[in-house]
N, CA, C and O atoms as a GROMACS GRO file, in nm:
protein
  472
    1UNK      N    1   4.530  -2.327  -1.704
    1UNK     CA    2   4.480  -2.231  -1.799
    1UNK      C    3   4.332  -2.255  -1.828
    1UNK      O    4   4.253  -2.162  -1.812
    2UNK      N    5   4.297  -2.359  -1.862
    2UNK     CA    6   4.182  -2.416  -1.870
    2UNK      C    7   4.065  -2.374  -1.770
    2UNK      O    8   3.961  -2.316  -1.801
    3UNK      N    9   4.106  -2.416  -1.645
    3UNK     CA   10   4.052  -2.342  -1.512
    3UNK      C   11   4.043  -2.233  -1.493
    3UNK      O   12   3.946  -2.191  -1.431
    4UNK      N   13   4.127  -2.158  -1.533
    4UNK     CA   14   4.121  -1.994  -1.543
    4UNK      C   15   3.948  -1.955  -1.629
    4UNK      O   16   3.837  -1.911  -1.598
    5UNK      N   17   4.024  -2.006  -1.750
    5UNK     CA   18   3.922  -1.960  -1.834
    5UNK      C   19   3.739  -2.008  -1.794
    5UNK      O   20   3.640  -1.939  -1.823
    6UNK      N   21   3.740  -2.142  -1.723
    6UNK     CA   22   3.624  -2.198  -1.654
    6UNK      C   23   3.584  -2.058  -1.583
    6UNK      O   24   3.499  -1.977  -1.621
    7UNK      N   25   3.662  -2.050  -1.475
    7UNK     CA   26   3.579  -1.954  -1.389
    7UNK      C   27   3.574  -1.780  -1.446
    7UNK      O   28   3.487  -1.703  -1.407
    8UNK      N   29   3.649  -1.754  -1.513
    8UNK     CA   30   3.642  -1.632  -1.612
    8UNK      C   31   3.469  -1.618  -1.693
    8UNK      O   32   3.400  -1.517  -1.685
    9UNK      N   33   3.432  -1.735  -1.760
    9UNK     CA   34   3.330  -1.762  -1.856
    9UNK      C   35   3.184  -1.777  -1.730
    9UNK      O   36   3.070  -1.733  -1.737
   10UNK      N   37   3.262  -1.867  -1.612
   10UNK     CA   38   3.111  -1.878  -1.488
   10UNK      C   39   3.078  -1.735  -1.470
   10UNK      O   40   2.965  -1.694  -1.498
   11UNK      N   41   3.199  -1.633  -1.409
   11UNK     CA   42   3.195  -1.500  -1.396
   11UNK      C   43   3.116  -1.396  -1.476
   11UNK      O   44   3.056  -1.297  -1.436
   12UNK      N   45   3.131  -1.446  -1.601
   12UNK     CA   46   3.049  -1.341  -1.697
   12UNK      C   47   2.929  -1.417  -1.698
   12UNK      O   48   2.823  -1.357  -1.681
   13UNK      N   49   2.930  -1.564  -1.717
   13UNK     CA   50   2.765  -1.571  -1.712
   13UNK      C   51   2.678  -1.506  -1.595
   13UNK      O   52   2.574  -1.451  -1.632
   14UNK      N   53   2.706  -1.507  -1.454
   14UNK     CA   54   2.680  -1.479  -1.344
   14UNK      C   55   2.644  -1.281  -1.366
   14UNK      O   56   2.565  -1.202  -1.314
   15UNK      N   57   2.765  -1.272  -1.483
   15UNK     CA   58   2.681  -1.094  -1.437
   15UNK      C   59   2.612  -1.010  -1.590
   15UNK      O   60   2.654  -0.901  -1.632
   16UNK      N   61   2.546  -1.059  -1.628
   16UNK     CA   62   2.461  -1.119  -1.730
   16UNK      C   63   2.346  -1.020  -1.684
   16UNK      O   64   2.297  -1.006  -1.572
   17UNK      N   65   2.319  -0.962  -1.792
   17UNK     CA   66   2.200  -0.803  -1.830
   17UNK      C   67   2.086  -0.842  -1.754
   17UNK      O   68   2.000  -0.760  -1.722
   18UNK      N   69   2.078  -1.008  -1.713
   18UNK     CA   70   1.868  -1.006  -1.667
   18UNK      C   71   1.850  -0.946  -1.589
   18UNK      O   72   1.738  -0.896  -1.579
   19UNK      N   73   1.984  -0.910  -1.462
   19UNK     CA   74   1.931  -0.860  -1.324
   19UNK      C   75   1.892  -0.708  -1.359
   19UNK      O   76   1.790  -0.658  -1.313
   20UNK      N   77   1.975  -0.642  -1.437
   20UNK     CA   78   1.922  -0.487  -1.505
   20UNK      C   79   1.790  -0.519  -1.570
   20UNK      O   80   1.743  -0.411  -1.535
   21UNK      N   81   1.714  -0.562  -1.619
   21UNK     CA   82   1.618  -0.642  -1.675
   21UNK      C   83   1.548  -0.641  -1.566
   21UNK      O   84   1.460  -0.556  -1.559
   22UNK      N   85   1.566  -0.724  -1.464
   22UNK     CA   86   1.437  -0.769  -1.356
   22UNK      C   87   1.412  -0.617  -1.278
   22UNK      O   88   1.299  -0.589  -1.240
   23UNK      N   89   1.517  -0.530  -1.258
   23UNK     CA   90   1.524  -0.420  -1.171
   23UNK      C   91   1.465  -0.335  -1.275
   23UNK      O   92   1.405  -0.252  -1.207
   24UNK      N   93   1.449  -0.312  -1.369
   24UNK     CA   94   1.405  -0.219  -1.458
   24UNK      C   95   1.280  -0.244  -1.527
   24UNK      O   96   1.226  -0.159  -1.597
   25UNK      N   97   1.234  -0.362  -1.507
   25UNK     CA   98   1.080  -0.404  -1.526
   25UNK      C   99   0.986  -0.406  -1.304
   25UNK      O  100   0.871  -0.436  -1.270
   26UNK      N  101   1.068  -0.374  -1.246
   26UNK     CA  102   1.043  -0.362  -1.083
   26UNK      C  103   0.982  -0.221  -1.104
   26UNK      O  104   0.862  -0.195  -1.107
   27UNK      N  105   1.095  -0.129  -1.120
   27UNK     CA  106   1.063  -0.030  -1.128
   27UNK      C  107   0.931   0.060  -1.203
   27UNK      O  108   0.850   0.138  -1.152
   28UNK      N  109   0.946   0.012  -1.341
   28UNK     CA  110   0.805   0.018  -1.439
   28UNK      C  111   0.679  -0.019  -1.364
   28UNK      O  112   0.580   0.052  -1.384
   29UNK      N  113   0.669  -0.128  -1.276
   29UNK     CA  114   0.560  -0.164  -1.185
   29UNK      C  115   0.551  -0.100  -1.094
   29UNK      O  116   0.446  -0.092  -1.029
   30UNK      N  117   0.660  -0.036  -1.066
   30UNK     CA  118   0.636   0.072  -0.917
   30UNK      C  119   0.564   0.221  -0.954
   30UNK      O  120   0.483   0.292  -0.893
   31UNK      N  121   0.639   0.232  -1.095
   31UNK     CA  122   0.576   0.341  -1.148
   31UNK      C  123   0.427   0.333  -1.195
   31UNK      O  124   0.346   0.425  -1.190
   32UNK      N  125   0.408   0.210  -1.239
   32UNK     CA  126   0.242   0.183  -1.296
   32UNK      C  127   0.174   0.195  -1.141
   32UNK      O  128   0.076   0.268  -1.155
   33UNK      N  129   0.181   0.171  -1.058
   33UNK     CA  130   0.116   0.156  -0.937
   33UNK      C  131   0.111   0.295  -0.911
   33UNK      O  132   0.002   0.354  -0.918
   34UNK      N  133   0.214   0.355  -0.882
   34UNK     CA  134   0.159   0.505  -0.827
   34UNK      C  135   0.075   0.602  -0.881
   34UNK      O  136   0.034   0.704  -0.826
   35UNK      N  137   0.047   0.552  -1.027
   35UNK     CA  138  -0.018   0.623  -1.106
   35UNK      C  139  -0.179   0.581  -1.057
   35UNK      O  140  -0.272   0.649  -1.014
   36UNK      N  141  -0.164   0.467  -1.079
   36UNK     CA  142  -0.317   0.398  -1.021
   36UNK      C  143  -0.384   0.373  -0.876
   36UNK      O  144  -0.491   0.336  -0.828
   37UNK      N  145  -0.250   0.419  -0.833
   37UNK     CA  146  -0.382   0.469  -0.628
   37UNK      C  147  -0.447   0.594  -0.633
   37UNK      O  148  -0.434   0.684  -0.715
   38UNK      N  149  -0.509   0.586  -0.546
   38UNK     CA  150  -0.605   0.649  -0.558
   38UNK      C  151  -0.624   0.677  -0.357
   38UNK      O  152  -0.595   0.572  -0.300
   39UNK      N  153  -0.653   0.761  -0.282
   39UNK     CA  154  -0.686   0.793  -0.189
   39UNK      C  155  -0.762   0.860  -0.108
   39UNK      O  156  -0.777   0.979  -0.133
   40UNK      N  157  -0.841   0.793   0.027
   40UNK     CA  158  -0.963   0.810   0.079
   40UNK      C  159  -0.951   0.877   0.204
   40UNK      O  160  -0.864   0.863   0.290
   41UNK      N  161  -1.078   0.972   0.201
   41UNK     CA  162  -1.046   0.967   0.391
   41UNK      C  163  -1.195   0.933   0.434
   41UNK      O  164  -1.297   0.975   0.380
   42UNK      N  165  -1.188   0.854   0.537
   42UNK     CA  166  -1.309   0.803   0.585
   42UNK      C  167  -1.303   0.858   0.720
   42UNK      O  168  -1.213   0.869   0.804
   43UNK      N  169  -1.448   0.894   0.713
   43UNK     CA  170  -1.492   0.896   0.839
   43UNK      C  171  -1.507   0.813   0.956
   43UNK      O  172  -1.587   0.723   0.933
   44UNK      N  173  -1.468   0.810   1.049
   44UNK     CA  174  -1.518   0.690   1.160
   44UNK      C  175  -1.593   0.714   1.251
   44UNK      O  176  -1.529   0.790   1.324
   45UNK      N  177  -1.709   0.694   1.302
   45UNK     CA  178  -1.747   0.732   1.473
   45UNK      C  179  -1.711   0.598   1.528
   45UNK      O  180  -1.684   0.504   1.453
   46UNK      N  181  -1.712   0.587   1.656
   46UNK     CA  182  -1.670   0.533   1.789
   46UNK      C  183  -1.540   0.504   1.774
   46UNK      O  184  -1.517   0.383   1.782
   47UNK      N  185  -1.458   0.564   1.757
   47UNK     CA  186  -1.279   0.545   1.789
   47UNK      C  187  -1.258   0.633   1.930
   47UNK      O  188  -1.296   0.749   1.947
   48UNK      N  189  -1.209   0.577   1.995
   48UNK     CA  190  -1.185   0.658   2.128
   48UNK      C  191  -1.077   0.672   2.173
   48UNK      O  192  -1.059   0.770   2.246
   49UNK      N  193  -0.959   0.571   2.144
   49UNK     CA  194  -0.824   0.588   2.168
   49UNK      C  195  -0.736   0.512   2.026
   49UNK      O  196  -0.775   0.500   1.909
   50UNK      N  197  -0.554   0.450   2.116
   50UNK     CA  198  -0.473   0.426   2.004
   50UNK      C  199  -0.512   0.312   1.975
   50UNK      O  200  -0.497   0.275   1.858
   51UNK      N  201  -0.572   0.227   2.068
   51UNK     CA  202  -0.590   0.092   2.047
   51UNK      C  203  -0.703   0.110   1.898
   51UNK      O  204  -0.666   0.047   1.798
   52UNK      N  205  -0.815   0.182   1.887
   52UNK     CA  206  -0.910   0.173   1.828
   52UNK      C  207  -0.834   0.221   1.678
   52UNK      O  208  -0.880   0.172   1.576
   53UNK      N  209  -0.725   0.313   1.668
   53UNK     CA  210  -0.674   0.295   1.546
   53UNK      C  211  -0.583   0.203   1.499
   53UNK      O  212  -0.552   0.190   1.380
   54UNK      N  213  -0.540   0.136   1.595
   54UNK     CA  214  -0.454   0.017   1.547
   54UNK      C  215  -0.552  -0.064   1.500
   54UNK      O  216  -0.525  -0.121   1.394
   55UNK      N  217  -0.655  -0.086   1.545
   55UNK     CA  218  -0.774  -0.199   1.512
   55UNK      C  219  -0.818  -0.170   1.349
   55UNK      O  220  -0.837  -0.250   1.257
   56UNK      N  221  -0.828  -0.011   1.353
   56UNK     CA  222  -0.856   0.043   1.206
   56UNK      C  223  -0.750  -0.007   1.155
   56UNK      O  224  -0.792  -0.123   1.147
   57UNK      N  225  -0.654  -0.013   1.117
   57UNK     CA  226  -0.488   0.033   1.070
   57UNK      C  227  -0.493  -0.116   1.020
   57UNK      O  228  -0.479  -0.132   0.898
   58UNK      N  229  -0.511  -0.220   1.091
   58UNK     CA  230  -0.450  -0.336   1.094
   58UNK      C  231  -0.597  -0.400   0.996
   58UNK      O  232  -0.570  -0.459   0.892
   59UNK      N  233  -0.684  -0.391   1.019
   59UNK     CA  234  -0.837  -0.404   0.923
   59UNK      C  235  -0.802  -0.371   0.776
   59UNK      O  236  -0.793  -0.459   0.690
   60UNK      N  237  -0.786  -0.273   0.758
   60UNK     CA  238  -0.777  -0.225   0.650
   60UNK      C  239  -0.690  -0.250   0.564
   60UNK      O  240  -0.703  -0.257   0.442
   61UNK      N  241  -0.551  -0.272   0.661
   61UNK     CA  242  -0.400  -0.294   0.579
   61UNK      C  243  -0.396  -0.418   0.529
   61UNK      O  244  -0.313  -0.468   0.454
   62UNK      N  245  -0.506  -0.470   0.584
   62UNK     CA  246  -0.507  -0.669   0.568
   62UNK      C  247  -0.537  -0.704   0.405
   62UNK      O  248  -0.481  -0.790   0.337
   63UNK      N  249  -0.657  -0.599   0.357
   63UNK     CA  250  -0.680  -0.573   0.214
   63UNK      C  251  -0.578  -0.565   0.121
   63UNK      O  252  -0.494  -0.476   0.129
   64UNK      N  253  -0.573  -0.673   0.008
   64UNK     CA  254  -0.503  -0.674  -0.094
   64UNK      C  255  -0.527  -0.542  -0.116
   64UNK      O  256  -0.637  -0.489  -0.099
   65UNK      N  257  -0.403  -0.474  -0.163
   65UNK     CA  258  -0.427  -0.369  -0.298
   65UNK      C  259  -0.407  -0.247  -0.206
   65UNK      O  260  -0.417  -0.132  -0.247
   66UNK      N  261  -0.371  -0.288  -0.051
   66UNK     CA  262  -0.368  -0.161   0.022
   66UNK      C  263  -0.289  -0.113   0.058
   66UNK      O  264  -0.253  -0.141   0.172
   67UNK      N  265  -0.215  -0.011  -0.020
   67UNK     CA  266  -0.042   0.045   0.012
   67UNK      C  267  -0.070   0.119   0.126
   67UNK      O  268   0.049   0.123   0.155
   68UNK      N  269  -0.136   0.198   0.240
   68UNK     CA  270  -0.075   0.191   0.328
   68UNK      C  271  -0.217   0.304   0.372
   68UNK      O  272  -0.278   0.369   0.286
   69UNK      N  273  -0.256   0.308   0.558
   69UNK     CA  274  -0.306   0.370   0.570
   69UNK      C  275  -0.277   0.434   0.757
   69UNK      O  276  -0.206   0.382   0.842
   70UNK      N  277  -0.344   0.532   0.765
   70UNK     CA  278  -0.314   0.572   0.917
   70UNK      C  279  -0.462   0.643   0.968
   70UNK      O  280  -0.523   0.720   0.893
   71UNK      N  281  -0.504   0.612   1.086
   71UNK     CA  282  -0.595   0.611   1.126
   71UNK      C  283  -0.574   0.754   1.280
   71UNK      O  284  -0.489   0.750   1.369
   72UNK      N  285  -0.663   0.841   1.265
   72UNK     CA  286  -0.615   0.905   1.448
   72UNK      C  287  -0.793   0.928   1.498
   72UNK      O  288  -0.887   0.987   1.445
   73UNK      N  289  -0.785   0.879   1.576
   73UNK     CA  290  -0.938   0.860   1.695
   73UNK      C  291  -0.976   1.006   1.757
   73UNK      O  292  -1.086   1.040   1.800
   74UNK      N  293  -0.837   1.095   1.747
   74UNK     CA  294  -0.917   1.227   1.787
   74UNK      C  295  -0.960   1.327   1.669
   74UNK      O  296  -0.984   1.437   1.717
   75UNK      N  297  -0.976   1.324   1.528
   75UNK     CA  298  -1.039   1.344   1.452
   75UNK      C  299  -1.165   1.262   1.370
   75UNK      O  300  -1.259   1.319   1.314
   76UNK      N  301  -1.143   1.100   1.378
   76UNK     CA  302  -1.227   1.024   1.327
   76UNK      C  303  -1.231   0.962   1.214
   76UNK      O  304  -1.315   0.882   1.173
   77UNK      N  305  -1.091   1.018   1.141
   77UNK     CA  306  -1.052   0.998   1.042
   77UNK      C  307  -0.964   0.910   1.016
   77UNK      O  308  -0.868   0.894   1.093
   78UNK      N  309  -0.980   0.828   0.894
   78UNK     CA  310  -0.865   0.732   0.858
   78UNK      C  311  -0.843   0.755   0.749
   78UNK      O  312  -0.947   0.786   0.691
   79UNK      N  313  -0.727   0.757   0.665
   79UNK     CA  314  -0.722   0.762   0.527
   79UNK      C  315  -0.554   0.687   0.479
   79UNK      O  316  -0.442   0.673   0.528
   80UNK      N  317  -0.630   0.656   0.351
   80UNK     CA  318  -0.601   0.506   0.272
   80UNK      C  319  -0.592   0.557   0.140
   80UNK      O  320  -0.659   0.638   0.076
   81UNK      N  321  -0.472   0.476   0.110
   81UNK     CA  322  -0.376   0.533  -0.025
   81UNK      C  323  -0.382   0.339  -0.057
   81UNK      O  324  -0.341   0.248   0.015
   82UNK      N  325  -0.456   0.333  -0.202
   82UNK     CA  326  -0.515   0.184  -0.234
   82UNK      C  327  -0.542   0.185  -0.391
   82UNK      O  328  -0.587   0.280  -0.454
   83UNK      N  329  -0.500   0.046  -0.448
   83UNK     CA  330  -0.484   0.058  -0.584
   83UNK      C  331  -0.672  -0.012  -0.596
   83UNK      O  332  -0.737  -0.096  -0.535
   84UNK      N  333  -0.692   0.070  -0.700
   84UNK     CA  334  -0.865   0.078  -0.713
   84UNK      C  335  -0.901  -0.068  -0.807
   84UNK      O  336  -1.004  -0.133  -0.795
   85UNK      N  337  -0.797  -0.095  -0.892
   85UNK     CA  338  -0.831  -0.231  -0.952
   85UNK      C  339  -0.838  -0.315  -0.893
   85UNK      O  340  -0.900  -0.410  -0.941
   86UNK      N  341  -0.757  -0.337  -0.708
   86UNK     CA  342  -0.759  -0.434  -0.633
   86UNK      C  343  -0.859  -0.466  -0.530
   86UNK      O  344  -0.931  -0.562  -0.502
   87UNK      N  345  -0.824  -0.294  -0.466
   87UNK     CA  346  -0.911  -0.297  -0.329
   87UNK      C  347  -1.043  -0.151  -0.391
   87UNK      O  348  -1.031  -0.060  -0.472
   88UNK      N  349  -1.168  -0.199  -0.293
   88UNK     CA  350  -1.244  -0.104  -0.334
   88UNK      C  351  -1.265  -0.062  -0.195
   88UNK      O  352  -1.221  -0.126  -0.099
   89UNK      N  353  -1.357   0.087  -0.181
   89UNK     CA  354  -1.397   0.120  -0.044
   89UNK      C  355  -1.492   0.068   0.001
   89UNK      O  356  -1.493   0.093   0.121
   90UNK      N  357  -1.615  -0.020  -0.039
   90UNK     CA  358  -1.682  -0.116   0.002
   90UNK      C  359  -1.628  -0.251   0.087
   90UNK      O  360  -1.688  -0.325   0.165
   91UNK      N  361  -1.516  -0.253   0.049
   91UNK     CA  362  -1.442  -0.377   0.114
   91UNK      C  363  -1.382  -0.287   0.258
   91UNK      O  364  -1.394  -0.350   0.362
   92UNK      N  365  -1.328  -0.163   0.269
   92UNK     CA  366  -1.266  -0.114   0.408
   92UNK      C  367  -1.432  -0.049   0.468
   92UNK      O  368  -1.446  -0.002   0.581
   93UNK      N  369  -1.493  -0.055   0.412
   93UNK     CA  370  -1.644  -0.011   0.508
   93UNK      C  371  -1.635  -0.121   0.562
   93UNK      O  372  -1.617  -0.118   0.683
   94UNK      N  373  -1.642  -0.223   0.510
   94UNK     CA  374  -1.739  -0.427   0.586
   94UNK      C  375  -1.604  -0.421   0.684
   94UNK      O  376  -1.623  -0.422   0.806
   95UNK      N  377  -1.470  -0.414   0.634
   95UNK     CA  378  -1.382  -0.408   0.777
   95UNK      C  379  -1.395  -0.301   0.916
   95UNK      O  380  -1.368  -0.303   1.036
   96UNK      N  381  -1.432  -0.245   0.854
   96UNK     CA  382  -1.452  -0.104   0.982
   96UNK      C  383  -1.541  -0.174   1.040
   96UNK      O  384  -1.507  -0.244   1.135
   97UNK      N  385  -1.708  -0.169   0.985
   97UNK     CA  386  -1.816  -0.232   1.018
   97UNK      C  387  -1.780  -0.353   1.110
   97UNK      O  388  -1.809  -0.342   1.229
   98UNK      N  389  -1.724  -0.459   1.069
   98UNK     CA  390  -1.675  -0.567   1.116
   98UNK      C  391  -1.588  -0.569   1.251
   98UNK      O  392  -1.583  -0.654   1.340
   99UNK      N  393  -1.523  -0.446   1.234
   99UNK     CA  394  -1.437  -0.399   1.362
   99UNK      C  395  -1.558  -0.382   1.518
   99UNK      O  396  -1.562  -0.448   1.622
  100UNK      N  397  -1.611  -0.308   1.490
  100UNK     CA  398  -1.715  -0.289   1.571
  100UNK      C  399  -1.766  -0.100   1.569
  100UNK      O  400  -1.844  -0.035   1.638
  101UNK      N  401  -1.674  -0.066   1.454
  101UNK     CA  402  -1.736   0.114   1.397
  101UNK      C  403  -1.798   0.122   1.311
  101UNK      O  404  -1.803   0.046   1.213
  102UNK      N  405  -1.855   0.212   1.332
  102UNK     CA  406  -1.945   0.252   1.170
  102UNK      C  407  -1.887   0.382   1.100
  102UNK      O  408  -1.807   0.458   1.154
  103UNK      N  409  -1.941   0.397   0.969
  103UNK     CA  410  -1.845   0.507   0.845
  103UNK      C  411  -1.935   0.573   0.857
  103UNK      O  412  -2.051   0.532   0.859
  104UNK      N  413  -1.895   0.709   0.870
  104UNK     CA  414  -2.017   0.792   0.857
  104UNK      C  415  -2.013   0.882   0.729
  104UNK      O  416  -2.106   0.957   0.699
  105UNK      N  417  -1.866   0.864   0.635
  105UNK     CA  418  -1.852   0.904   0.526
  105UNK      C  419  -1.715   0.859   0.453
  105UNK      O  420  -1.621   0.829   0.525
  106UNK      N  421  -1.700   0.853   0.316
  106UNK     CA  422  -1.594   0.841   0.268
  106UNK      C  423  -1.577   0.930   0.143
  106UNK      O  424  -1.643   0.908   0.041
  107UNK      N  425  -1.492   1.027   0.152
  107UNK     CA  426  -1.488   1.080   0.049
  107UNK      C  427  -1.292   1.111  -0.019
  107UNK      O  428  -1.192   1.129   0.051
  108UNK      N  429  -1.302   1.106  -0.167
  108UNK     CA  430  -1.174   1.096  -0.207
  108UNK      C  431  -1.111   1.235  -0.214
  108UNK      O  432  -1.165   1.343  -0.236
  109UNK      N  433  -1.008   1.210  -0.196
  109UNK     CA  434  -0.835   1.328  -0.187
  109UNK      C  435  -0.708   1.284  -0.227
  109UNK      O  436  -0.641   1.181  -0.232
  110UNK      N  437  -0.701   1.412  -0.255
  110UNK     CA  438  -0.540   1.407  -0.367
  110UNK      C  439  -0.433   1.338  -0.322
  110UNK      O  440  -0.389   1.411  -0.233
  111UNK      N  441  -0.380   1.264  -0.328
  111UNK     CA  442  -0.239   1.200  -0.284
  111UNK      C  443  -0.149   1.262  -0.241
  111UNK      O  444  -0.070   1.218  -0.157
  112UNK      N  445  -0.145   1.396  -0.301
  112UNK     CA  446  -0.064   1.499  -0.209
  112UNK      C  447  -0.132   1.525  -0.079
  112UNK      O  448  -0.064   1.549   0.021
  113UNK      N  449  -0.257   1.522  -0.075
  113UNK     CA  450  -0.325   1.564   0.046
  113UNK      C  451  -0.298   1.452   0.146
  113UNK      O  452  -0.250   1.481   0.256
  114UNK      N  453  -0.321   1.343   0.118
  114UNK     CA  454  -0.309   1.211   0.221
  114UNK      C  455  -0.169   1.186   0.210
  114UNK      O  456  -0.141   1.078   0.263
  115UNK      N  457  -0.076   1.240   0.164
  115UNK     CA  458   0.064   1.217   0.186
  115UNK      C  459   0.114   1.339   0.306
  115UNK      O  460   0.215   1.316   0.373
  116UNK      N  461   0.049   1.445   0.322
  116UNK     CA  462   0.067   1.572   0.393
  116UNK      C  463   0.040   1.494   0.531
  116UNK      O  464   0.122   1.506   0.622
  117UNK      N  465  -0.112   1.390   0.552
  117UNK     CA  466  -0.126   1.362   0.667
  117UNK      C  467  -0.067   1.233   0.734
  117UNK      O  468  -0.084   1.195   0.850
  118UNK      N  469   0.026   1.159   0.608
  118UNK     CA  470   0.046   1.076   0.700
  118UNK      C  471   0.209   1.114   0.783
  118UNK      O  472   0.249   1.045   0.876
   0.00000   0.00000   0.00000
C-alpha cells in the first residue's frame, strides 16, 4: 500500500504545471520575436550561379539574430527576415563584402513581402 501510494505521489509530482509554464513562456518569446523582425532585400552584384547563393545564404545565416534568409543569383537579390536588436544590416554588408560581392543596395520590406518570396 505504501508503494502504491510512493509511486502515485512520484506520478503527480512528475506532471506538475511548470512544463505548461515553460511552453507558455516559449511561446510569449516566439510571439515577442515576430513582432520585432524586421526584413531586407539586398542587392548583390557578382552572383552568377547556386553556389554563389549558398555562399550568400550560409554568410548571412551565420549572424546571431538571423531567422532566416534566401538568396537567387538570377535577380541579385537576397533577402533576410532578422531581429534588429541582434543583427544589423551593416553586419550582412561586411559578410557579403567578405564573401567576395559587393551591395549595391539594401532597402526594407514588409514581412508579408519577404514571406511571398521565400
Amino acid at each position: 500500500m505504501r508503494f502504491l501510494i510512493f509511486i502515485c505521489l512520484f506520478f503527480l509530482m512528475g506532471c506538475n504545471s511548470t512544463v505548461t509554464k515553460k511552453s507558455s513562456a516559449k511561446v510569449a518569446t516566439e510571439v515577442s520575436e515576430n513582432l520585432q523582425t524586421v526584413a531586407v532585400e539586398v542587392s548583390i552584384k557578382g552572383m552568377t550561379c547556386t553556389g554563389c547563393e549558398q555562399t550568400i545564404q550560409s554568410g548571412i545565416s551565420s549572424l546571431k539574430g538571423v531567422k532566416q534568409v534566401k538568396a537567387n543569383f538570377k535577380n541579385g537579390k537576397a533577402f533576410v527576415e532578422f531581429l534588429p536588436d541582434v543583427a544589423d544590416t551593416v553586419q550582412m554588408k561586411e559578410k557579403i563584402v567578405a564573401s567576395g560581392y559587393s551591395v549595391a543596395a539594401i532597402k526594407s520590406i514588409s514581412l508579408d513581402s519577404l514571406r511571398a518570396k521565400l
